[in-house]
C-alpha positions as a LaTeX table, in Angstrom:
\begin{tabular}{lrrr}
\hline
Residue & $x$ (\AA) & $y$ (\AA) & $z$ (\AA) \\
\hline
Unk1 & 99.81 & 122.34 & 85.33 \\
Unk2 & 96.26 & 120.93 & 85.68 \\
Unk3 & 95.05 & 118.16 & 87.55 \\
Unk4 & 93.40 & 116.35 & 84.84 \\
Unk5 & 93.78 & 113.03 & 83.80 \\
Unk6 & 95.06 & 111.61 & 80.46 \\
Unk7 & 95.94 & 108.41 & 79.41 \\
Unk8 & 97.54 & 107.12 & 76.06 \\
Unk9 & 99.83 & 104.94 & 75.20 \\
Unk10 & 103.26 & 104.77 & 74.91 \\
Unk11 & 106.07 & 102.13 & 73.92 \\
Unk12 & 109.06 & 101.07 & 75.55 \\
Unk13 & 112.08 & 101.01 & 73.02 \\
Unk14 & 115.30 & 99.84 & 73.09 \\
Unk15 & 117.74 & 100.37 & 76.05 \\
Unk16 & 114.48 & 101.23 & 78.15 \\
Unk17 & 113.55 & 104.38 & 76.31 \\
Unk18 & 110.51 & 105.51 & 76.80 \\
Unk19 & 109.20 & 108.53 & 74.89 \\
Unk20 & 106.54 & 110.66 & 76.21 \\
Unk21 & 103.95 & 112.32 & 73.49 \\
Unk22 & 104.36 & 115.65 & 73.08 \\
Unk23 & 100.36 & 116.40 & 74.49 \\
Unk24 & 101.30 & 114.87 & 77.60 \\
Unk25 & 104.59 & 116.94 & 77.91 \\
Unk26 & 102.73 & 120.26 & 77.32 \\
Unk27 & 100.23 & 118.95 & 79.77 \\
Unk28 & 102.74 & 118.22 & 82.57 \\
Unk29 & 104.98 & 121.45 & 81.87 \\
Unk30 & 107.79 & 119.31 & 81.00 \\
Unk31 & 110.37 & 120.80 & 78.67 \\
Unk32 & 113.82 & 119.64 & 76.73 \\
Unk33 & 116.27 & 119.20 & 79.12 \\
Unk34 & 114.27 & 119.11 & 82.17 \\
Unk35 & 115.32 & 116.67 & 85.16 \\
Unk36 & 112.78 & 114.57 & 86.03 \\
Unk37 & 112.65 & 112.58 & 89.29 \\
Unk38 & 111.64 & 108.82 & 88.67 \\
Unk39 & 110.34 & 106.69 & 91.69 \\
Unk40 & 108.14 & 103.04 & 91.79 \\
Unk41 & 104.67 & 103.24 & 93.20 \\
Unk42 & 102.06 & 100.81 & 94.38 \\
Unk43 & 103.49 & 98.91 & 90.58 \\
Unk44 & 102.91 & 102.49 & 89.00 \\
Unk45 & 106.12 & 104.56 & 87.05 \\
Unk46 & 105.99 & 108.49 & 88.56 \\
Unk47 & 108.05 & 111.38 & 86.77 \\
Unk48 & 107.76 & 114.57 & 88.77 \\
Unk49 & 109.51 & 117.72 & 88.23 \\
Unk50 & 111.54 & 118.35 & 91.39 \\
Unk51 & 109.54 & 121.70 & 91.81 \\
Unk52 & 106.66 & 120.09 & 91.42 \\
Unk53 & 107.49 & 117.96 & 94.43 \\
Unk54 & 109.13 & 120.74 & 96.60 \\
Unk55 & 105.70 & 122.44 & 96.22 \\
Unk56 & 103.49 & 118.99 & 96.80 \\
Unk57 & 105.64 & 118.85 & 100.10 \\
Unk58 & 105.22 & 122.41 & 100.99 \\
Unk59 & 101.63 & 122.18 & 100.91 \\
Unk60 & 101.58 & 118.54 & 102.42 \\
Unk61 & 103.06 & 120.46 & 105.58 \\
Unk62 & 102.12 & 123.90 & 105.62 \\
Unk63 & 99.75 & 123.52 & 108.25 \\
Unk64 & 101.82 & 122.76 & 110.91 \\
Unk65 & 101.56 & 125.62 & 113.72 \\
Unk66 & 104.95 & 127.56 & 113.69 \\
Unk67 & 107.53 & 126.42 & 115.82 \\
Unk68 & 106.43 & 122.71 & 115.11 \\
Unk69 & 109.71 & 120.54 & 114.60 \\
Unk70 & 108.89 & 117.20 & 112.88 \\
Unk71 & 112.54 & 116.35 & 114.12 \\
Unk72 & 112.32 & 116.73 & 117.40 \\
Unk73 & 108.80 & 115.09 & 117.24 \\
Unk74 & 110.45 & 111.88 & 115.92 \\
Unk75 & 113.32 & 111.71 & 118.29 \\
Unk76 & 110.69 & 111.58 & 121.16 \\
Unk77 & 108.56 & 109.22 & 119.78 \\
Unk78 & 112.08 & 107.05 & 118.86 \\
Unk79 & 113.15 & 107.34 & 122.67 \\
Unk80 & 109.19 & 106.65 & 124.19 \\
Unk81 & 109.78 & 103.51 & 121.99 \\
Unk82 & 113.25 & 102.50 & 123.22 \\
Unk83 & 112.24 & 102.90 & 126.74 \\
Unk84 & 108.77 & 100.93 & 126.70 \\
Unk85 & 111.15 & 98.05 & 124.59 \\
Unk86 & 113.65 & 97.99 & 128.03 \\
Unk87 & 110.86 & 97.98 & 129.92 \\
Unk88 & 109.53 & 94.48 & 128.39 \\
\hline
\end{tabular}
């Protein structure tokens, strides 16, 4: 899949149907029968394969050193918040 940007334009149809030209399709990889994952953004429509976006995240976070748990990271910035909040 490339990077590159391509716009046209496409109609909403009854029931909400939305067909996407076939360029665009080849463009993005997508194939009959493929699941797509649909999410709202900044008043934009997304479609992502969910590959695509298990490899987005995998990259997002692959330089963390090794051993690094985002977890555990949370739950001590969570209880640093909960005690400065008693503290008040």
């Amino acid at each position: 899949m490339t990077n590159s940007s391509r716009q046209t334009q496409v109609h909403l149809g009854r029931q909400g149907r939305l067909v996407i030209p076939a360029a665009l399709r080849r463009l993005l990889g997508f194939e009959e029968g493929d699941t797509l994952v649909a999410r709202s953004e900044e008043g934009r429509l997304i479609l992502e394969k969910p590959e695509t976006i298990k490899l987005r995240l995998k990259a997002r976070f692959s330089q963390l050193p090794k051993g690094t748990s985002l977890a555990d990271e949370l739950i001590a910035q969570r209880r640093e918040q909960a005690l400065q909040e008693v503290d008040e």
